[in-house]
N, C-alpha and C positions, 0 to 999 in steps of 0.2 A: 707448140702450144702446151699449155699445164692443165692438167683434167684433176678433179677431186670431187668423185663418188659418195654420199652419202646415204644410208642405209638405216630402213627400216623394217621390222619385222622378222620371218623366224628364220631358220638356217638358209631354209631355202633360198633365201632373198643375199643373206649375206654370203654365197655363194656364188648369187647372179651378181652380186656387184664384183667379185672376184674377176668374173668373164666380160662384165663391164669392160672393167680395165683391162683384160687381157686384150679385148678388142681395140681400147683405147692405144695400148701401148705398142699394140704391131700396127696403127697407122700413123706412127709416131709422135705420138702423146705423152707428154712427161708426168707423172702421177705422183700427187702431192698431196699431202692431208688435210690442211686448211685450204679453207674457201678463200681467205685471204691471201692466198699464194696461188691464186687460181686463173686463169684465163677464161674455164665454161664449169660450172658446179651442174653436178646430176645427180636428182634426188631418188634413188630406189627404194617407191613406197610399197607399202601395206595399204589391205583395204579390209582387212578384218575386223576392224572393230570402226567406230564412229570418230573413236579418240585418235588412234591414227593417222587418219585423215587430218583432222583437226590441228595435229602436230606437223605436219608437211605444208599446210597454209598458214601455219605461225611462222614456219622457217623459211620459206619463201620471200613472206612480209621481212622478216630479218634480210636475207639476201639483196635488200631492194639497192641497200646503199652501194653494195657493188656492183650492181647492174646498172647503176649510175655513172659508175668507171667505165664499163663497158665489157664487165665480164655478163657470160654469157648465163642465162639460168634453166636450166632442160630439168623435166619432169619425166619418170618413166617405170614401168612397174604396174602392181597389181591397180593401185588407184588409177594409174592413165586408163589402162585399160579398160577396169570400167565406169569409169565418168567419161570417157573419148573428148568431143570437140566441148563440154559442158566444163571440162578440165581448167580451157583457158579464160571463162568466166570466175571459177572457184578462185585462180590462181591468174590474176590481169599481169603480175611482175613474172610471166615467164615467156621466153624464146624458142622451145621445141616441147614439142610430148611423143613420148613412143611407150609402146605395148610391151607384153610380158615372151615376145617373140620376135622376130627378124633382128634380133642384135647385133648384128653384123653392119647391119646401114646404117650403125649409130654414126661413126665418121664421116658421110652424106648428109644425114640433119642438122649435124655441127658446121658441116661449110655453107649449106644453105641456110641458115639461120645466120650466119657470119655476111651472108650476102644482102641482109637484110629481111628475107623471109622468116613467116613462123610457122614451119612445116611441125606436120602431124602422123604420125603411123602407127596404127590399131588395127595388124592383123588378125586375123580367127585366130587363136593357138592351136593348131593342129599334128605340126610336125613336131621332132627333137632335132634342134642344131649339136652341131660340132662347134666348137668355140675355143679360141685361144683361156689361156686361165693363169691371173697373176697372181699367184699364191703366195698371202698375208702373214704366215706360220712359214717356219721350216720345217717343222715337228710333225705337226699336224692338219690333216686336210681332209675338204669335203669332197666327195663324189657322190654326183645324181645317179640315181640309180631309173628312175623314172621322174615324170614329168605330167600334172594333171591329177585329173581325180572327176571317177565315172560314179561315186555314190549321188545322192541330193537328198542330203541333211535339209529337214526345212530352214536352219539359221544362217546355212555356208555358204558366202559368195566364191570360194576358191573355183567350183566347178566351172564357174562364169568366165572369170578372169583370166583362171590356169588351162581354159582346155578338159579335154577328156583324157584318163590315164592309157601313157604313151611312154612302157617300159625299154630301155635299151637293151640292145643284145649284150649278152653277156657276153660275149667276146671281147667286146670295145671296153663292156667296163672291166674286165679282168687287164685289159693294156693297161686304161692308164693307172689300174693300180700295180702294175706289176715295174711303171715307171715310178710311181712315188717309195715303191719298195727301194727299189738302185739308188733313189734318190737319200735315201735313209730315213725316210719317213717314220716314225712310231704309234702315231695314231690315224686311221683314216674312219670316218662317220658317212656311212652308205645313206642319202637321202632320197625325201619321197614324199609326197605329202599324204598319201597311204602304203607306206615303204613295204610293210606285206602284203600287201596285193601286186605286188610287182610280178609281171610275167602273163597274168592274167589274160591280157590282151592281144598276145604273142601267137595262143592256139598252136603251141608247137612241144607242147610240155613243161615248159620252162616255169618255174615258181622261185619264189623266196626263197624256199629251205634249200634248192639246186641252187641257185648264188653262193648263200652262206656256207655252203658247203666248199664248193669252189675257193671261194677268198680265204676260207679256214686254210686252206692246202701254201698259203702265199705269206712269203717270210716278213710279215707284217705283225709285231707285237700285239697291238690292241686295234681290234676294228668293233666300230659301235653302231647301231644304226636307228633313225628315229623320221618318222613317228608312225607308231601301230596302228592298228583298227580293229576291234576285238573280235568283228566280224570275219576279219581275217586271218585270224592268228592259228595255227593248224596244228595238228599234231606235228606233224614231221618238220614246221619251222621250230615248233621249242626243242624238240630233238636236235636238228642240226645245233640251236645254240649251246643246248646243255654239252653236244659234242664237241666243237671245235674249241679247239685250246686257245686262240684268239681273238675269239668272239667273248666279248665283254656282259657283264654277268646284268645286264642294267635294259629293261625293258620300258620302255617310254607308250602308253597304251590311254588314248583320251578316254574316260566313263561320261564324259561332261553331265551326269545326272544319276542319284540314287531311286529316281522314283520310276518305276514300268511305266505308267499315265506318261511322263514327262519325255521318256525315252520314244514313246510311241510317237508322239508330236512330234519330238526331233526327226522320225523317220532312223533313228542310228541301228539298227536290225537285230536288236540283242536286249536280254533282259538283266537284271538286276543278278539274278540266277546266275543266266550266262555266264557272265561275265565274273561273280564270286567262282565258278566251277573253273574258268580260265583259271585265273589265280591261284586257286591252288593246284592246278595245273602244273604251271610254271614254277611255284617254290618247291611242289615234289620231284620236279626235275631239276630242277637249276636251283643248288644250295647257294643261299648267299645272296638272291638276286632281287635287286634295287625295283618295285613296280613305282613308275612316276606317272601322273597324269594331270589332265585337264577336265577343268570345272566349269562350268557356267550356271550363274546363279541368276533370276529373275527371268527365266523362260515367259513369254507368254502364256499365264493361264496357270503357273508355277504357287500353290500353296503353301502356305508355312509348313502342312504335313509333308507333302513333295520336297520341301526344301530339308525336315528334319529328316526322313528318308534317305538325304545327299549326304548331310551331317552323319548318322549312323553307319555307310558304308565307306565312308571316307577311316571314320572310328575301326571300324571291324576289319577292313584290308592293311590300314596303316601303311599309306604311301610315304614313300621316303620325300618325296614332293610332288605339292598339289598348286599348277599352277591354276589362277582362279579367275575369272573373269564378269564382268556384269554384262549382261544381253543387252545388245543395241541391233535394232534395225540394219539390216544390209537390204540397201535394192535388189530386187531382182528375184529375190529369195521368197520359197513361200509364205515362211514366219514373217514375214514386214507385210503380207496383208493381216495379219490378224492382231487385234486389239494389244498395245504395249502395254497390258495389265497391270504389272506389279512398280507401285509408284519409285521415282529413284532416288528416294533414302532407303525405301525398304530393299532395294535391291544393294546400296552400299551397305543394310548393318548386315546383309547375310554374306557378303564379300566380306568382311571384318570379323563374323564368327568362325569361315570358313581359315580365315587364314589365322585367326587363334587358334583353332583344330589342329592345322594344319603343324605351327611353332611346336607346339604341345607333344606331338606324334615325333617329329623332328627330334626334339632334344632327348626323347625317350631313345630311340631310335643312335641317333648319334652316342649319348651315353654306354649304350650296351656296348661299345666295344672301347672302352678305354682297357686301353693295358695290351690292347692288339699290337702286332705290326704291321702296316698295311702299305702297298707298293703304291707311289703318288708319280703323279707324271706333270712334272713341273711344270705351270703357265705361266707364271707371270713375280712379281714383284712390287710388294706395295713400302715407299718408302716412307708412307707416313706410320706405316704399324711396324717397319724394319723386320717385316715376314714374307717368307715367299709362300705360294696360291699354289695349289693342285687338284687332281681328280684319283680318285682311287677309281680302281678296272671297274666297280659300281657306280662310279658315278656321285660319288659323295667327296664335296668338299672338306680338303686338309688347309690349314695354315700352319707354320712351322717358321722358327729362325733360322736365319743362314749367313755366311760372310762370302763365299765363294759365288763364280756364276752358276748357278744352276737351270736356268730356264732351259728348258726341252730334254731336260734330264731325267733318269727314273731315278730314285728314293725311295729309301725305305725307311719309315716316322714310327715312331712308338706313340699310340696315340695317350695321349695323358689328362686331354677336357674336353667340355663337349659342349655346345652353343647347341640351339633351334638351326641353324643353318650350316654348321660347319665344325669339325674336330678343330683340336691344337695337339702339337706334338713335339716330338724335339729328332732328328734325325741320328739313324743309327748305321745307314750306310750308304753308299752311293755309288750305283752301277749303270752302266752304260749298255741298253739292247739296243 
């Protein structure tokens, strides 16, 4: 049979659909990319925002004409898990749903659903699998590093859906990075959905900055890892990063709010304070280093002052990127009892100042370094701009011309312009780590 995974949501997710398929393909599954080459489509959702959802029951509604042919339609991820049996109301054009755990029995729901049933599986998240992994990149890969998340932000369904933070020994994940190394891997991105808090839960010593420490030692060029909590950001994790020669200069750390009031509500354990004192933290230890985060704008209860509040420390830290978001209700959460206050245009025009802030900082930010040379680590190729795509060790996009292949290669660009999102440059060398 032919499987084709599609994916929604943040690393994490497109990492489970990696393990998807790796489970697909050792029960001999041939993996394909369109849903039209397809015998069973599996949709690995999101359930963090309202819109998400909303995007997985459009495409569903699309898959119908082929579930007419008789390919199969399986739903599974964070949304299965928590809508469970409500799932196959949302979604009447599908054949299986499974949870954000037991993936191993995906092969079992596919032949019972082939049998004619519409089997269901929503376990607790509680443990961490071992899981085969079909790796999308040659270059570069993801590893979980934990799994889950023990905070409870009032707006965040993750704790629901993901379980409580459930970090891996570092033994296992030191292997399989010590095989992507043999492998010649160049990049690998440690994940988590509060990645420093990793170890926490171990009660055996084990933290963050003891990983990063460890993987610094492993002849891996560029290791990145996301996403932070400012709650947990430690002295001795910015040290390790400032120290290891491998660890990338680019700190991903959500504030999702400049206002104390608004912070308090969220429950996120930190203040406005705080979190400026992190910061400069980190730039007086780590020269160079990329702070990106996350916004949410129209909290429950969220005032124009609370939101100008957002606006000025957005202004004053100058993140190199602000991903931004409008508050929507998640079941389950304690913010979806309380009043959806801030009506939703006002919550789109401050999503639309936010990301005007945002371009503004960007191009300031990007421009400062024309006439640099900065190491880019080649992704990809766009043939309608006849440029190839990369990331410098911060995490800021390059585009550049090229005639040769260079995807999964390192470069070195002289940068020469500078876009709200992205330098241009023109290459001055090309070297192989």
């Amino acid at each position: 049979m032919r499987a084709c995974v599609l994916t929604w949501g943040c690393q994490l997710n497109v990492h489970r659909s990696e393990e998807i398929e790796g489970v697909l393909e050792q029960a001999g599954f041939r993996i394909v990319d369109r849903p039209e080459d397809a015998d069973v489509v599996i949709l690995n959702t999101c359930m963090v925002r309202k819109r998400a959802e909303d995007k997985v029951v459009g495409r569903v509604g699309e898959l119908a004409r082929l579930r007419r042919k008789g390919v199969l339609i399986g739903v599974g991820g964070c949304m299965a898990q928590g809508r469970k049996e409500e799932l196959f109301e949302m979604c009447p054009g599908i054949d299986f749903a499974f949870g954000t755990s037991d993936i191993s029995l995906l092969p079992e729901l596919i032949e019972r659903a082939r049998r004619g049933e519409r089997p269901a599986h929503f376990p607790a998240p509680l443990t961490l699998e071992s899981l085969p992994v079909r790796r999308r990149s040659r270059f570069s890969a993801y590893v979980t590093v934990a799994e889950g998340c023990s905070c409870a932000c009032a707006y965040c369904i993750v704790p629901f859906v993901r379980g409580p933070l459930r970090s891996r020994p570092v033994s296992d994940i030191l292997d399989e990075l010590r095989g992507l190394a043999a492998a010649g891997y160049k990049e690998v991105t440690l994940l988590g959905q509060n990645v420093d808090a990793y170890g926490m839960d171990l009660k055996d010593g084990t933290d963050f900055s003891l990983l990063l420490r460890e993987v610094s030692k492993l002849p891996i060029p560029r290791v990145r890892f996301t996403s932070s909590h400012p709650a947990y950001m430690r002295e001795e994790t910015i040290a390790a990063i400032a120290q290891g020669k491998n660890i990338c200069e680019h700190v991903h750390m959500a504030v999702q709010s400049g206002s104390d009031r608004i912070l308090a509500a969220m429950g996120r354990g930190y203040t406005r304070e705080d979190f400026l004192k992190l910061v400069e933290r980190l730039r007086a230890e780590i020269p160079g280093v990329n702070i990106t985060t996350d916004v949410i704008v129209g909290f429950p209860g969220e005032t124009e002052e609370d939101f100008q509040e957002t606006l000025s420390l957005i202004e004053e830290v100058k993140f190199g990127t602000v991903y931004v978001a409008a508050y929507s209700p998640r079941p389950y959460t304690r913010a979806a009892r309380l009043p959806d206050s801030v009506p939703p245009e006002e919550k789109a025009r401050r999503l639309k100042e936010v990301l005007k802030l945002t371009r503004k900082n960007g191009l300031e930010l990007n421009r400062r370094r024309i006439g640099e040379v900065v190491e880019v680590l080649v992704e990809g190729y766009l043939p309608e701009k006849g440029m190839y795509y990369g990331k410098t060790r911060d995490f800021r996009t390059v585009l550049f011309p090229g005639e040769e292949e260079l995807v999964g290669q390192f470069v070195e660009v002289l940068v020469e312009a500078a876009s709200p999102g992205a330098m241009e440059g023109s290459v001055v060398k090309e070297h192989v780590a």
